[in-house]
N, C-alpha and C positions, 0 to 999 in steps of 0.2 A: 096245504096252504104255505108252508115254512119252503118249498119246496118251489112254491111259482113264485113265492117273493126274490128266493136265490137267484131263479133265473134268469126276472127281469134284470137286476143285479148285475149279473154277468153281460147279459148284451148291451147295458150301459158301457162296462168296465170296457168290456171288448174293444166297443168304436172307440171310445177315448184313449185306452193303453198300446191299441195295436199301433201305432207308429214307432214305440218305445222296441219291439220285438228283436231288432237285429241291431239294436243300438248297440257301436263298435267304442272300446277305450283304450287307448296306447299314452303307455307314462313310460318314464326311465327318463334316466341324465339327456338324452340325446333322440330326441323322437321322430324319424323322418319315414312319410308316406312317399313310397316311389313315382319315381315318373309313371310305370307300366303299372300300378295298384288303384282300381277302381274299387271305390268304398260304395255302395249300395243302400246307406243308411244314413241317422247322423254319428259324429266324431267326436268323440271327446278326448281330449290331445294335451297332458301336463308333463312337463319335464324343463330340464335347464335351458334345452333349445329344441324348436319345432319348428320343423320345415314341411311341409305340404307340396311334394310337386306333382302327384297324382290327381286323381278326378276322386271327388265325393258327391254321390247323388243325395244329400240330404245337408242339417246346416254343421256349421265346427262351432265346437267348443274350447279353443285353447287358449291354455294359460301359462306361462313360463317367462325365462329371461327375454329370451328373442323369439319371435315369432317370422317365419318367414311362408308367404302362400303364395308359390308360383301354380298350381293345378286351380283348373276349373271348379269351382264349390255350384251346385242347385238351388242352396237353399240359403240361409244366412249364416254370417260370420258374427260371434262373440269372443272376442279377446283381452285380454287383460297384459302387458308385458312392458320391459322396459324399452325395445322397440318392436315396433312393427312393421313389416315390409311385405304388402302386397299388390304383386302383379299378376293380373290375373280378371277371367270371366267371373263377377258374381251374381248370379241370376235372383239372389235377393236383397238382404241391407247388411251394412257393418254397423256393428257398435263396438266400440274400442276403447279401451283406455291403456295411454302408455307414454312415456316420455317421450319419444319422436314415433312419427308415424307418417308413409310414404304409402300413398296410393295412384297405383296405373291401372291401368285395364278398362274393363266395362264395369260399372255397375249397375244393376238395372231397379234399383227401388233405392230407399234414403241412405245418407252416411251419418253417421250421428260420434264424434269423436271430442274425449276430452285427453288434455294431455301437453308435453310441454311446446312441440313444434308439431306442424304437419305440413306435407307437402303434397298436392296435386298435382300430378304431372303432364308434362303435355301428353296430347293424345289419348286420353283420359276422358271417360264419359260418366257423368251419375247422370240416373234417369231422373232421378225426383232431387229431394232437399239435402242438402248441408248442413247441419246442424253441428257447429266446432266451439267449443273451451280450452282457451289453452295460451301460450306465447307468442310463438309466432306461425302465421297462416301463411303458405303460400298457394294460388291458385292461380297452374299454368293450364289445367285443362278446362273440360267445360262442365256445366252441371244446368240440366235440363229445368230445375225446378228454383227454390229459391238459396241462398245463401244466409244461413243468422246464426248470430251467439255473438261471446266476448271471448276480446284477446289484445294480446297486449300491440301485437303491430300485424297488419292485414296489408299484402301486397299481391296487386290481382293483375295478371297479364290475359285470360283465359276469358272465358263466357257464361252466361249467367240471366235467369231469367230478372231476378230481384235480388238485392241485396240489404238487409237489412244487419246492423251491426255494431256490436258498443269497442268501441280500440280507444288505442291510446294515439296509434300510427298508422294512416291510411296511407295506401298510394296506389291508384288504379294506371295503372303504367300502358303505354304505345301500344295497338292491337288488343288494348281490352275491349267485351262487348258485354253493355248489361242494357238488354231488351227491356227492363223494367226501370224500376224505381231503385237510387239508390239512397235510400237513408242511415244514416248515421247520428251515431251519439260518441262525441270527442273533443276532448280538452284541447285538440287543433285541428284548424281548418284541413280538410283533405288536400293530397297533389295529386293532381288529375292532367296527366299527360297528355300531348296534343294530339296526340292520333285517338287518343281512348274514345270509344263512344257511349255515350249513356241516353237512352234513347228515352225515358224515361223522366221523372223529377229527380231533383238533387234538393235535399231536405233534411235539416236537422231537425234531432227529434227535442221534445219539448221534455222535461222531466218528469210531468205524470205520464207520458208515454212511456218512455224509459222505466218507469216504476211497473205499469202494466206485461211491459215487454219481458220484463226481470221474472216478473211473476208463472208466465206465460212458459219461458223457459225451463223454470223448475220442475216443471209439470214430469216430460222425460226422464231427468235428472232422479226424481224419486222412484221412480216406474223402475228403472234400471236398479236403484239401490234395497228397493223392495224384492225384483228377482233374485238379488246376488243375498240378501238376508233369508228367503225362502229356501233356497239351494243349501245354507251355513245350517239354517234348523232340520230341513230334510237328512242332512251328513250327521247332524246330532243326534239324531230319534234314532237312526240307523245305528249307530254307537252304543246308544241307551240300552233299544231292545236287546243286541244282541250281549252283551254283559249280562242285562234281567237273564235271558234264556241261560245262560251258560252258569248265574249262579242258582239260579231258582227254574228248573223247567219245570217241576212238579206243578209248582205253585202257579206257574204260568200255565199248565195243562188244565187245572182246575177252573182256574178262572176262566180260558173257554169253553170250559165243558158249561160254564153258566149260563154264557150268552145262547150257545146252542139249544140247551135243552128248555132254556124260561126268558128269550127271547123281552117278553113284556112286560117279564116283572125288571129285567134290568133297564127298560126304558124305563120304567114310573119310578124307579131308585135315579138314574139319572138325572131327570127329569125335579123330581124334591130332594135331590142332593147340590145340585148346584144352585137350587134359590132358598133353602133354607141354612146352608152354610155360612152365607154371603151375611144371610140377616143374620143368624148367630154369632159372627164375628162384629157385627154395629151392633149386636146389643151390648154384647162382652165389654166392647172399648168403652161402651158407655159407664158402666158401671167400675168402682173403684178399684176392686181386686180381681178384676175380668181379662184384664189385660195380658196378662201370660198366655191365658186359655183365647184368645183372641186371637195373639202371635199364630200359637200351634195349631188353631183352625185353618187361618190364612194359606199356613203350610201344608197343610191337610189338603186344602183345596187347590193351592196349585202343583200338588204331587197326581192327584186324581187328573185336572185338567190336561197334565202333560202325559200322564198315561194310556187315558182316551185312547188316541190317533194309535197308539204303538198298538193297542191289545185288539182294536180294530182293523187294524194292518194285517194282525195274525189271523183275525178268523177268516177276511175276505181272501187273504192269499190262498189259506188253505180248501177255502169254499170253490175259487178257480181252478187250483192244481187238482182239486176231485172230481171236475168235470171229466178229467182227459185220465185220470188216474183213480181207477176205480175201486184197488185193491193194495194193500199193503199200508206200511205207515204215512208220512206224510212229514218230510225233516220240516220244524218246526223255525229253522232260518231258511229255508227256502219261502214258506208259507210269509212270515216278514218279510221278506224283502220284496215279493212278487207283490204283497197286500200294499208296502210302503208306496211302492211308484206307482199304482193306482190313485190309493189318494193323494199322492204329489200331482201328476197329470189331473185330476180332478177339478183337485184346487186351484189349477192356472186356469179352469174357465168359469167367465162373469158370475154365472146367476147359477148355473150347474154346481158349481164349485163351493157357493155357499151356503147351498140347500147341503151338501153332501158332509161339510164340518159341521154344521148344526148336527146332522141326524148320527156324525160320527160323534160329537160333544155329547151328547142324549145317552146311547146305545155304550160308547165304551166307558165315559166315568161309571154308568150304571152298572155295567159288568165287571168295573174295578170295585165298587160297593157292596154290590147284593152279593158279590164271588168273596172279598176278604170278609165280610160280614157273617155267612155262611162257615169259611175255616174257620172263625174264632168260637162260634159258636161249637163248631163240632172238637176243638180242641177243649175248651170250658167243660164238653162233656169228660173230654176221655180226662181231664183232670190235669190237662198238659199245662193249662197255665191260668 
């Protein structure tokens, strides 16, 4: 039985983790992909300055002082820098943040940029939306979908399906073309130059507009700041566990010898560990001289909750690496880190993703429980303590 649960297991892990397989990473002071260096996967690219003039068939992930992407990317761009300068095919979306940021090329899905200036340049395609925060906008090329956010001054020579916009500074200057609607929210009237066309209404917006618009906006804003806290606590756990392994493997080898061999008694210990704690520490605060023992519950419970994922990480990695690896030991940071980016990948999807930390929340506090319960016990015999 323990045996076809594993496997379903595995061909879950499989589809979800196999895109992670040939994931490539290049750090140092000065990070540059060649013109002639075809990347086959995605990139993750940290150093003082990153340049990209090669091809990557999958998305980048770079982060540094300067960022520069002249090569064709496939997938999407994630960056973070003081600027950014990309010219270039990108066959999926940019998300950026950086004090200036210049975009040429193609893009063929949204741009989504916060940051202190940005430039669109001519000849310049986004297939879809603009979505910009920041000082000042300029928009020489065109963008197939709509144009929104806030900024402090918006000057548009370029094309544009709709325009929606909070500034402080418009001005849609000679040979502009916005097919749509443009509306705005601004403490002065736009300058709309005589050649411009706006084919569309010209429409201030009204302040519960603006209120909803604002709201509407944040939406991405937190989405983006939820992945970059997901990735912070992923780098953490990875930290954790491996200090745990390096000071305590024993104690770490016992605890999965738990989960392995009593499976079910560690879910029913998870399972009345996390809801009789919770009550045990509201009863504690209740009463007068509870409160200490309330504290140290608290702590109690989130030393277990933060444990979970890590000791869960070790059994799944090592339950994967024994598929292919039939014999011998099984290094027990490899077993983490193979186990971690499973559940990391897991977790980024909707409904999969939160089935999988529930059953990880259940399964590893329990294996932290029913496993430290068990050594205290077998120490109390031998008199240890």
């Amino acid at each position: 039985m323990n045996r076809k649960i594993w496997m379903v297991c595995f061909i879950l892990i499989t589809l979800c983790a196999a895109p992670l397989y040939g994931l490539v990473v290049r750090s140092g002071d000065d990070v540059k992909i060649k013109a002639d260096e075809v990347i086959d996967d995605d990139l993750i690219a940290l150093g003082q300055n990153v340049c990209i003039e090669g091809k990557v068939n999958g998305d980048v992930y770079a982060f540094s002082q300067e960022v520069e992407i002249i090569g064709d990317i496939t997938g999407t761009v994630f960056c973070g820098a003081s600027t950014v300068d990309i010219d270039a095919q990108i066959n999926g979306s940019i998300w950026a943040g950086a004090g200036k940021v210049s975009i040429a090329g193609n893009v063929y899905n949204n741009v989504l940029i916060f940051g202190g200036t940005l430039d669109v340049e001519e000849n310049t395609r986004i297939g879809n939306d603009l979505i910009v925060y920041g000082g000042k906008v300029k928009i020489a090329g065109e963008v197939d979908g709509m144009i929104k956010g806030g900024m402090g001054t918006f000057v548009m020579s370029g094309k544009s399906a709709n325009v929606n916009i909070n500034a402080d500074k418009i001005t849609i200057k000679s040979g502009a073309l916005i097919s749509g609607d443009l509306v705005i929210e601004s403490g002065q009237e736009p300058t709309i130059e005589e050649d411009a066309e706006i084919l569309g209404e010209i429409r201030l917006k009204s302040i519960e507009d603006v209120d909803e618009e604002v709201a509407f906006a944040i939406v991405p804003i937190i989405a983006f700041l939820i992945i970059v806290f997901k990735v912070i606590v992923f780098i953490a756990k990875i930290i954790v566990g491996i200090v745990l392994i390096v000071l305590s493997k024993k104690y770490v080898r016992r605890i999965m010898d738990t989960m392995v061999t009593k499976p079910w008694h560690c879910l029913g210990w998870g399972f009345v560990g996390l809801i009789v704690i919770p009550v045990a520490v509201i009863i504690l605060l209740s009463i007068l001289f509870g409160y200490p023992f309330a504290v140290f519950g608290a702590y109690v419970y989130t030393i277990i909750f933060y444990l979970a994922s890590i000791f869960a990480g070790l059994i799944i990695g090592e339950k994967v690496i024994r598929l292919f690896k039939k014999e011998g030991d099984v290094s027990l940071y490899l077993s983490f880190i193979v186990g971690m980016i499973v559940l990391f990948v897991l977790g980024l999807i909707p409904i999969l993703g939160f089935i999988v930390k529930i059953i990880v929340l259940l399964f590893g506090s329990g294996m932290v429980l029913y496993g430290s319960w068990n050594l205290i016990r077998e120490m109390k015999a031998k008199e240890l303590i």
